[in-house]
C-alpha positions in Angstrom: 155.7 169.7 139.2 156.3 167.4 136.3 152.6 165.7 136.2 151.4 169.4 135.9 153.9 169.5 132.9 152.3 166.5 131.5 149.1 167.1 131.9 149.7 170.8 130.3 151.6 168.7 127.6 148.2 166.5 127.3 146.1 169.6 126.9 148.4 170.9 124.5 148.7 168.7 122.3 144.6 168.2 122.3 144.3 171.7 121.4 146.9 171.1 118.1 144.6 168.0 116.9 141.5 169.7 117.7 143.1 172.9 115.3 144.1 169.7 113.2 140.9 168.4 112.9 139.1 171.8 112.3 141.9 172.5 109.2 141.1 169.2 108.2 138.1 170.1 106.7 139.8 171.6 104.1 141.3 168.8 102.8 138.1 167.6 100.1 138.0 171.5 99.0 142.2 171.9 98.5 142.0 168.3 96.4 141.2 169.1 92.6 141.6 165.5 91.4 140.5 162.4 92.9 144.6 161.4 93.1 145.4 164.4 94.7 142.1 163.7 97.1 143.5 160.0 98.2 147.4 161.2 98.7 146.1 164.3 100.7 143.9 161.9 102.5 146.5 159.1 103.4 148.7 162.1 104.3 145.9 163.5 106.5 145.3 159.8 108.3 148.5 159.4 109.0 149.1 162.8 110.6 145.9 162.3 112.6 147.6 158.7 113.8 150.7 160.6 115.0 148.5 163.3 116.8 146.4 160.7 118.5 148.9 158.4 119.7 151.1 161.1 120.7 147.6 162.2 123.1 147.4 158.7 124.1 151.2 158.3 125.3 151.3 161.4 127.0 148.0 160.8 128.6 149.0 157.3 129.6 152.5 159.2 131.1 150.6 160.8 132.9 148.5 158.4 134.4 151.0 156.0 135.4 153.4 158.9 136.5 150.5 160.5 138.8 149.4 157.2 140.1 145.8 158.2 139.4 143.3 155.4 139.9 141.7 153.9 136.8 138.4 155.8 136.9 135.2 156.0 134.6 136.3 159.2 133.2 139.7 157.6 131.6 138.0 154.3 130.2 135.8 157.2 128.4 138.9 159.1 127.0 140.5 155.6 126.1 137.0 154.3 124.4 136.8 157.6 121.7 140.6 157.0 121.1 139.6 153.5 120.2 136.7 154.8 118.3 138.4 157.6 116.8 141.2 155.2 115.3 138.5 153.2 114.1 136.9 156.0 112.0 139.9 157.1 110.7 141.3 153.8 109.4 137.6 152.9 107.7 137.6 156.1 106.0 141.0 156.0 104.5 140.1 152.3 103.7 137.0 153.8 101.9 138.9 156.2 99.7 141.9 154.0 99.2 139.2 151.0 97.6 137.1 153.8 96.2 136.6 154.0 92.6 137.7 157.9 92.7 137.4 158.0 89.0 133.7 157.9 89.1 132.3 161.3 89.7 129.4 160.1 91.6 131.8 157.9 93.8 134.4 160.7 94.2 131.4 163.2 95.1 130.1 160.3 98.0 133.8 160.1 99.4 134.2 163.5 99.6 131.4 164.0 101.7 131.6 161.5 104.0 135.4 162.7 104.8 133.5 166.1 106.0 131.0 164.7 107.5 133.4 162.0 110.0 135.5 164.9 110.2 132.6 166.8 111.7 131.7 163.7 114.4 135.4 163.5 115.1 135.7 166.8 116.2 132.4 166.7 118.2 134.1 163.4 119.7 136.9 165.4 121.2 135.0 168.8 121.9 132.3 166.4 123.9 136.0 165.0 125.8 136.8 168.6 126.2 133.8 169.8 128.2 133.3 166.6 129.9 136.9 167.5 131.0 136.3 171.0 132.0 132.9 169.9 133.8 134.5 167.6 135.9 137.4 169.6 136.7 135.1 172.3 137.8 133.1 170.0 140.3 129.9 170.1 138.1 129.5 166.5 137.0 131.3 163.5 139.1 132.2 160.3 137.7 133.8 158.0 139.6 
């Protein structure tokens, strides 16, 4: 009874980032200045921290509460959280360092925000299928 609430908590809460992510795309478009683009983008990092981690303890809950083997399928899920921190921290290193003031750099930065934001939420729809896949019986990994 309570892994099936943690594993519906997991899902959950991957359904909020994944919303996250999508409404993060806004974020270069709501920003009229380049100061207004770097707080909404440290604001946006460190929601998408909190989000991520939050994933990663309840999936880890789960995994030591269900006493499920450490299988191909998890070192996966904990690989894109590694690589999704990663990306995340760069990129807010990138516009924290930026020289926003330039056009031409401010233009650059803005751009490459959508564009991660776009491989970020392929990262975690590719998770989300793989998921499904597995669960159905279509693909095995062991």
């Amino acid at each position: 009874m309570i892994i099936e609430q943690i594993l519906f908590s997991h899902s959950f809460l991957i359904q909020v980032f994944l919303g996250f992510l999508i409404g993060g795309l806004l974020v270069p478009f709501m920003a009229k200045t380049p100061g207004g683009f770097k707080k909404a983008s440290f604001v946006y990092t460190l929601s998408f921290q909190a989000l991520l981690t939050m994933i990663a303890f309840v999936g880890t809950v789960g995994f030591v509460m269900g006493e499920v083997g450490m299988t191909l399928s998890i070192v996966l899920m904990i690989v894109i959280w590694i690589v999704m921190m990663y990306i995340e921290i760069r990129r807010y290193k990138l516009i924290k360092i930026g020289n926003l003031q330039n056009g031409q750099t401010y233009k650059l930065l803005k751009g490459a925000f959508l564009k991660i934001s776009v491989l970020q939420i392929l990262l975690v729809v590719f998770m989300v299928i793989f998921k499904i896949m597995e669960a159905k019986g279509v693909i095995s990994i062991s």
